[in-house]
Every structure is written in structure tokens, then in C-alpha cells.
C-alpha positions in Angstrom: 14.4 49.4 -18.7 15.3 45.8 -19.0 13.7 43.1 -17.0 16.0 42.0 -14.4 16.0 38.8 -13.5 17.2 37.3 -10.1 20.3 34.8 -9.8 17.9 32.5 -7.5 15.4 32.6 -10.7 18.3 32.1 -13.1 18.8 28.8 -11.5 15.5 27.6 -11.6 15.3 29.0 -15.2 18.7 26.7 -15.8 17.0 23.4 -14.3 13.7 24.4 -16.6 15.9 24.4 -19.6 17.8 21.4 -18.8 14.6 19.3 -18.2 13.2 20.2 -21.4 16.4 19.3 -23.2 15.3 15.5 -21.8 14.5 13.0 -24.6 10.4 12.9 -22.8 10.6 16.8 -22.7 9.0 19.3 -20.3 7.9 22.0 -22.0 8.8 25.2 -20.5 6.0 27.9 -18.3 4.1 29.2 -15.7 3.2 26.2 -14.3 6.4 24.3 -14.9 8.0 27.0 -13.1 5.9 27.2 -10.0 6.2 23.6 -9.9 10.0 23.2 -9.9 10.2 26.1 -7.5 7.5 23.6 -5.1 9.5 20.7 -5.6 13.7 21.9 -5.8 15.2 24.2 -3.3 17.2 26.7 -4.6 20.8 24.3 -4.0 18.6 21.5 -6.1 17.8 23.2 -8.3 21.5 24.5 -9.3 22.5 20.4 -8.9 19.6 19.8 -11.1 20.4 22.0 -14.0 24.0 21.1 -14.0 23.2 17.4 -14.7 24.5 16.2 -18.1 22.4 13.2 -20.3 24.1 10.1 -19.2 24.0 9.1 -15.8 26.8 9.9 -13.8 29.6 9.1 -10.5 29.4 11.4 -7.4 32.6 12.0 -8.2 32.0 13.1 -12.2 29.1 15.6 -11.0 31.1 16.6 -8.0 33.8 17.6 -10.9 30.7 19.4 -12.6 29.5 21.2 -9.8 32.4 22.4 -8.1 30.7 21.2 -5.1 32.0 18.8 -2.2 31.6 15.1 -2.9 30.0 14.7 0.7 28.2 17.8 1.0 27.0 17.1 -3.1 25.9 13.2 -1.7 23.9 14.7 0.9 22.4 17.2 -1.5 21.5 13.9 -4.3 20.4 11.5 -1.2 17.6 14.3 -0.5 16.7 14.7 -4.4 16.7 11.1 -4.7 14.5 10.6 -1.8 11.8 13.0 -3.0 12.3 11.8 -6.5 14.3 14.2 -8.4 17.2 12.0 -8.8 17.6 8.3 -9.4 20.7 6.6 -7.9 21.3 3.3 -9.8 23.9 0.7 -8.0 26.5 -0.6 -10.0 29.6 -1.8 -9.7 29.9 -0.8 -6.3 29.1 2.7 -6.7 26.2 5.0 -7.7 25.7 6.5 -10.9 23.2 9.4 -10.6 20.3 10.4 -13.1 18.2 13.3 -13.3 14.6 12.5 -12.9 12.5 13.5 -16.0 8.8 14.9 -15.9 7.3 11.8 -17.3 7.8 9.0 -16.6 9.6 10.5 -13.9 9.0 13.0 -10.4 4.9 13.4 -11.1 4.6 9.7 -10.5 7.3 9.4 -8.0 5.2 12.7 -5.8 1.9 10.6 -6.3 3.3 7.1 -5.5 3.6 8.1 -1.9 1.3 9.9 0.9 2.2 12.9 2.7 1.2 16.2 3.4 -2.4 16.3 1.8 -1.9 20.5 1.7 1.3 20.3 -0.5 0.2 17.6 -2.2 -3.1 19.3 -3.2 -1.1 22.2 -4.4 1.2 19.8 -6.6 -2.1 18.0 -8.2 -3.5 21.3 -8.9 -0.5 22.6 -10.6 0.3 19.5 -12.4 -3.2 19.0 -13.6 -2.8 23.0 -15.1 0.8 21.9 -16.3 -0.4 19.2 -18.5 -2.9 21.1 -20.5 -1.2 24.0 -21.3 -0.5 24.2 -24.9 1.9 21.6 -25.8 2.7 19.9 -23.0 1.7 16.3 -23.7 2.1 16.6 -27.3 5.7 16.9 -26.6 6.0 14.6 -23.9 4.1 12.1 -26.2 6.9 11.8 -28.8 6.8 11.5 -32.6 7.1 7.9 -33.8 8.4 6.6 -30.5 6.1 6.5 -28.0 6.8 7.1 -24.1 4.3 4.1 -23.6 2.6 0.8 -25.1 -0.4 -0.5 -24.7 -1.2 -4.8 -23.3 -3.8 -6.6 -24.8 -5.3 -8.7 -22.5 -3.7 -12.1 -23.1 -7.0 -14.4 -23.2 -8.1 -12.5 -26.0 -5.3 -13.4 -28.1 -6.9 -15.8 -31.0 -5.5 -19.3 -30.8 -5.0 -19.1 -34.3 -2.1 -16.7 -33.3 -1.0 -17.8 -30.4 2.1 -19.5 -31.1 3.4 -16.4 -33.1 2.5 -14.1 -29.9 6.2 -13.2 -28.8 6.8 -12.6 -24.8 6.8 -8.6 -24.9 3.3 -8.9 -26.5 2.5 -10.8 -23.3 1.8 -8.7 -19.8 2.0 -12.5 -17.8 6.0 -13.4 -19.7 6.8 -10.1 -18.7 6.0 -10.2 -15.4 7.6 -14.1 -15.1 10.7 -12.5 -16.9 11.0 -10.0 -14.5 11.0 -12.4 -11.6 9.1 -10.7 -10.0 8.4 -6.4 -9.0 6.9 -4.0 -6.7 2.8 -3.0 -6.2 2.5 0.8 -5.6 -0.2 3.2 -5.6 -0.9 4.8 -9.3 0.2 8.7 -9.3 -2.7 9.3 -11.8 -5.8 8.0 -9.5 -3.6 9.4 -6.1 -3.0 12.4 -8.1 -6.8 12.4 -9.0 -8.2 12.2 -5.1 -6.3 15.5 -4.3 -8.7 17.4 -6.8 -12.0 15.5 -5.9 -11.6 14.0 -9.5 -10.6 9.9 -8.6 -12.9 7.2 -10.1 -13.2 4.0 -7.3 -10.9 2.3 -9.6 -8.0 0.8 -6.9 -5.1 2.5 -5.9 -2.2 0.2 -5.4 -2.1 -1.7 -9.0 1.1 0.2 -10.5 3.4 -2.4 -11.0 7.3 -1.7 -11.1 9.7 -4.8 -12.6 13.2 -5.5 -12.6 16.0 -2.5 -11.5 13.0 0.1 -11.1 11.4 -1.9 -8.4 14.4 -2.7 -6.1 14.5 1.0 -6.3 10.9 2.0 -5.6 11.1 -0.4 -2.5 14.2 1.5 -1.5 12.5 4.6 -1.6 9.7 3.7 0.4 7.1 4.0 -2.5 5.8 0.7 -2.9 6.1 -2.9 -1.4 8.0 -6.0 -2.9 5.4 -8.1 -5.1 6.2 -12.0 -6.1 5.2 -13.0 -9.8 2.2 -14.6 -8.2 1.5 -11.4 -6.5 1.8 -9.4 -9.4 0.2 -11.5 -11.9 -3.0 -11.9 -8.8 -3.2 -7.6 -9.7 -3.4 -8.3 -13.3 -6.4 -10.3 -12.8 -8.2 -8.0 -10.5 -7.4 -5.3 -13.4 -8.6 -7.1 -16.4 -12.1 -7.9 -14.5 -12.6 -3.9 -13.5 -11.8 -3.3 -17.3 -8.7 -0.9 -16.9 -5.9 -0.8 -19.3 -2.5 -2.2 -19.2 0.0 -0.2 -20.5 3.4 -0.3 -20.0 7.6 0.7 -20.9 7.4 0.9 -24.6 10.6 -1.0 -25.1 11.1 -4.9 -25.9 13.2 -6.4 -23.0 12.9 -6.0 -19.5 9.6 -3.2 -19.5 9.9 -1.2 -15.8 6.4 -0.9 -15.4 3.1 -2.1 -16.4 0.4 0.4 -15.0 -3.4 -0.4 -14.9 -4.9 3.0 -16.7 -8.8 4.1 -16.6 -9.9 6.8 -18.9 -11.0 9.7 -16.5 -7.1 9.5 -14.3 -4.3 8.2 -16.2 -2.6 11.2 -17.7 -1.6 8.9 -21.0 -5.5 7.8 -21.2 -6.8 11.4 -20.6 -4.4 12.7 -23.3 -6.5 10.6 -25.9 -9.8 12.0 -24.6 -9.1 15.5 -23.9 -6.6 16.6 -26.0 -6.3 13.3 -29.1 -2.9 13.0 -28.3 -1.3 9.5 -28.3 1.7 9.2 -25.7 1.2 4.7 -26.2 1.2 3.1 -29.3 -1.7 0.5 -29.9 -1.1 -2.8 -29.2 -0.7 -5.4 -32.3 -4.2 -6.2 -31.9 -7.7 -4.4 -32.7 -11.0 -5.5 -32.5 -13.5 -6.9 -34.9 -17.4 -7.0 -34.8 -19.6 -10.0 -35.7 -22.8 -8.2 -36.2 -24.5 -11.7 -36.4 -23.9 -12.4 -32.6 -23.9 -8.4 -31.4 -26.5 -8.1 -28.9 -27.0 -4.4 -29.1 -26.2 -4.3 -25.8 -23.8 -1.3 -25.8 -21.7 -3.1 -23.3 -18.6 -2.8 -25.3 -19.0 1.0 -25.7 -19.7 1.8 -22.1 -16.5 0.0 -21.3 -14.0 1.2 -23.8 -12.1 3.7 -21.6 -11.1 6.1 -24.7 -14.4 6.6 -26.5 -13.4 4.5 -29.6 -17.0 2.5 -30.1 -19.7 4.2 -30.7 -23.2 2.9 -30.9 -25.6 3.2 -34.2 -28.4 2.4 -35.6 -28.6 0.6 -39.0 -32.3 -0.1 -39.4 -32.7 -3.4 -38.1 -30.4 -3.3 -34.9 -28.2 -1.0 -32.9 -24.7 -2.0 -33.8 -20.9 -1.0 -32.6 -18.4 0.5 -34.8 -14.9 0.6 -33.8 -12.9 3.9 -34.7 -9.8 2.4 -35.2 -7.7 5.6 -35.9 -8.1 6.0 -31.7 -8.3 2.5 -30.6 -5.6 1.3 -28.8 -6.2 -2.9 -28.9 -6.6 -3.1 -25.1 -9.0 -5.4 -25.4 -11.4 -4.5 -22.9 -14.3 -4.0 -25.0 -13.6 -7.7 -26.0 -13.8 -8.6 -22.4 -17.0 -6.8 -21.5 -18.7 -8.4 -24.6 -21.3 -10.9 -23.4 -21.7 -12.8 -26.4 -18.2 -12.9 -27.9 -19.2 -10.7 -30.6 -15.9 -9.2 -30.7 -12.8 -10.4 -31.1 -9.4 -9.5 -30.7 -7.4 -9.9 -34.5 -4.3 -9.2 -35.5 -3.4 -5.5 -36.7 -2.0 -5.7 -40.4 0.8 -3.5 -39.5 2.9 -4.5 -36.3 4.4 -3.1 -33.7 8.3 -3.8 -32.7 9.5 -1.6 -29.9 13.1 -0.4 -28.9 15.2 -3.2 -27.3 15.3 -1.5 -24.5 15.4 2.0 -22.1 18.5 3.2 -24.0 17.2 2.7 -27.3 13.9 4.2 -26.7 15.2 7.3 -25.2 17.9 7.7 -28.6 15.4 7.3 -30.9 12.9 10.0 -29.1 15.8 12.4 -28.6 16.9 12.1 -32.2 12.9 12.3 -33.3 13.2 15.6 -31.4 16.3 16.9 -32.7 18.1 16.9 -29.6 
């Protein structure tokens, strides 16, 4: 006898396969399931799957759907308020986009407080979900990367600083950007729900541009100036965590400040060497002359890409730069400048922007 499967799982099934068809990927089982089926009713969940790639018009899905427009805006206002669905204004209306895994609904559920039973539950299964077999390895993409990574800006060699172009720069930016929203990081929030959280701060994610206005909107973070924004980047740098941010060119949505034992992207490297952020256009380089030995740098690095030897006369650093990412904060912890931030020989030029990013990782993917 066949296994019969209910129309109520059929649906859920429909919105599994549709989020995997995403250009990130969500990689479809157990845990995925028991997710979606925490997060979506059953009526989101059918709303959900019916979503095509580009966003689209209430009155476009509406068509899709065979559903009411007002009874189908009521259904998108609640997805959009628990994260499922982004509503983007423009042009005087709202053109409606399905919310991926990552970057997507796991930081959107972390960014904000609430029910500390259901949100155990949702860190437990998200922290199963993203080591199943898989998982990050798809949402990591090919050559095109969901992420990339900031070096930290006073690192930069004078030598090189008038070539440094503005998306090499977390500070231009930020100043591009006009400004953002501060809201808490998913990772570390996520993190405190399974007794796992480092005392790293909570509210340094940083949102810029469109993605902010709509963060505030929802209620999961606070308007930030420049000055304000730039005041968090600071306070990161100095407790060594790692900027990265929107791996495309102009106008980045987010700059986050990562630690090795929270951030999913950071963890990926550790637990699982799997890259989701391409390196920065930087790497570091030893002077063994001026090393101390002090194993500063090592203790620091927030991937586990320095290591500490000894070759006979002293106890020495050496960079593995197949894993290092050109953060820079090794650089930064080094008290006798012993390393310094150089250029990489091959550099990195990201998509122009979202659009372009998401193409070339659909296309990478064969979708």
C-alpha cells in the first residue's frame, strides 16, 4: 500500500519545494519541515508556495492564488509581520517577495524577542536544520557567495590606500547609505536560546538603505544615523568580531558584526569548512623580526586560520591562507605590528548589486 499523504502536508511539501527553488536554497527535510510547519499556518503556507521569483502586486498574486485581494493582503500583512514576506513600496503600491531561508526569516525570527518557549523550539530546530547534510553547502553558493567579508579599514596599507574603492570600505558604505538601522544579531539571539551565546553584544546588526526603512517598519530594530552606525563599528573592531556584509558592490543591506562560536556564516567555516563569504581583498603577512610570540593573533582570529609553531629559536604564527578570510582582526590584536594587512594577488569584484548576485547564484545552481 502506498503512502498517503495528506492535502494539509501537500501544501507544506509545495512551500518546501518552492523555497528550495530560491537562488540561496533551502535544502529540503526533517527539520525544514517541522520548521515551516512552526513558522506558516496551513493558508501561509499555500500563499507561500504559490509565490513566483520576481517580486510581485497584490493584485498579480491575487491572480495567482485565486484568492481575494483583501482577504490575500491580510494573509501577506501577517507573513510580512512575522517575516515570511517582504513588502517593498514602490510606486505607490507594494510589490511582495517571498522571504528566503538565508539571508531571510532565521534572522528576521532572531531579530526580535518574544515568546522564549517558541523561540527555544525554533533555535533548536534551526541549529539541527543547519547541519544536516548539505544544508550550508548549498546555501553557501558556488562562485558567488551569499556574503563578503570587511577588512578593517585602518589596516589598509597607505601604500594602497588611494586605490581602496568605497565597497572595499565598511565606513563609505555606511556614509553612502545615509544612514541604517541597529538591530540585535539572529546568530548570538539565536545562540542565548540554546545556552550557547558568547558576551559578544547583541544589538550590532546593521541594516542600510531600503532594508532598514523596512526592519524599522517591522519593529525589529531602531533607526541608526551614520554617526550612530559608524559609533557600532568601532565598538566591534575593538571586541575583534568580524564585519561581513551583502556581497554585492552598490548599496550592501547589511553589514553584520560575526564571532566565530554564533554567526552561522563563521561557524560554517569551523564546523563544517564551508565558505558562504568570500575573503576580503586583503590577507595578512608576518614579520617574524618584530613577532613577539605572543600568540595574540591566534587567540583572536575567530576561524582558526593561525596557528602557533615552533621553529627552534622562537614560537612563530603561520597564516593558513586557504581559510583566512582578510578580516583583519589578527592584525588588530597584534601588539607589535608584526602583521600587516597586504593586498591579495587575486581580487575580489562583487555583483553590482541584489539582482545580479541573486542571477548569478541561480544560474551557478542551475535554476
Amino acid at each position: 500500500m502506498g503512502h498517503i499523504v495528506s492535502a494539509k502536508e501537500e501544501v507544506y511539501q509545495a512551500l518546501a519545494e518552492r523555497l528550495s527553488r530560491t537562488p540561496e536554497g533551502a535544502p529540503i527535510n526533517e527539520a525544514l519541515m517541522a520548521i515551516l510547519h512552526k513558522m506558516y499556518t496551513e493558508t501561509e503556507a499555500f500563499v507561500g508556495s504559490q509565490f513566483p521569483a520576481l517580486p510581485m502586486t497584490l493584485d498579480k498574486l491575487s491572480e495567482i492564488t485565486k484568492l481575494e485581494e483583501q482577504e490575500l493582503k491580510v494573509i501577506l500583512e501577517d507573513m510580512s509581520n512575522k517575516g515570511l514576506v517582504l513588502d517593498i513600496p514602490r510606486k505607490n503600491t507594494f510589490y511582495y517577495m517571498l522571504s528566503p531561508m538565508l539571508v531571510g526569516f532565521f534572522e528576521y525570527t532572531f531579530m526580535r524577542t518574544g515568546d522564549h518557549l517558541t523561540l527555544k523550539e525554533l533555535a533548536e530546530l534551526f541549529e539541527t536544520y543547519f547541519h544536516e547534510d548539505g544544508v550550508m553547502r548549498e546555501i553557501a553558493g558556488v562562485d558567488t557567495k551569499v556574503m563578503r567579508t570587511l577588512v578593517y579599514e585602518k589596516l589598509i596599507p597607505l601604500a594602497v590606500e588611494t586605490e581602496v574603492l568605497n565597497y572595499e570600505k565598511a565606513s563609505e558604505i555606511i556614509k553612502q547609505a545615509g544612514g541604517g538601522a541597529i538591530s540585535m544579531c539572529a546568530c548570538r539571539h539565536e545562540a542565548t536560546h540554546l545556552g550557547k551565546a558568547c558576551d559578544a553584544p547583541l544589538e550590532v546588526c546593521m541594516s542600510l538603505g531600503g532594508a532598514a526603512e523596512w526592519i524599522v517598519r517591522k519593529g525589529l530594530g531602531k533607526p541608526a544615523s551614520v554617526e550612530d552606525l559608524l559609533e557600532v563599528l568601532k565598538k566591534t573592531e575593538e571586541l575583534g568580531l568580524v564585519h561581513l556584509c551583502d556581497n554585492v558592490m552598490n548599496k550592501p543591506t547589511y553589514i553584520c558584526s560575526c564571532c566565530g562560536c554564533c554567526c552561522k556564516v563563521l561557524r560554517g567555516i569551523n564546523e563544517q569548512e564551508i565558505f558562504a563569504a568570500h575573503p576580503s581583498n586583503f590577507k595578512p603577512e608576518i614579520n617574524s623580526e618584530e613577532c613577539l610570540g605572543c600568540g595574540l593573533c591566534s587567540d583572536k582570529c575567530q576561524i582558526k586560520a593561525i596557528t602557533m609553531s615552533d621553529q627552534g629559536n622562537a614560537i612563530v604564527p603561520t597564516v593558513n591562507y586557504e581559510i583566512c578570510i582578510g578580516c583583519g582582526v589578527c592584525s588588530s590584536a597584534c601588539p607589535s605590528d608584526a602583521l600587516t594587512m597586504t593586498r591579495r594577488d587575486v581580487q575580489l569584484i562583487p555583483p553590482e548589486n541584489g539582482r545580479e548576485k541573486l542571477k548569478r547564484m541561480a544560474n551557478e545552481k542551475g535554476r
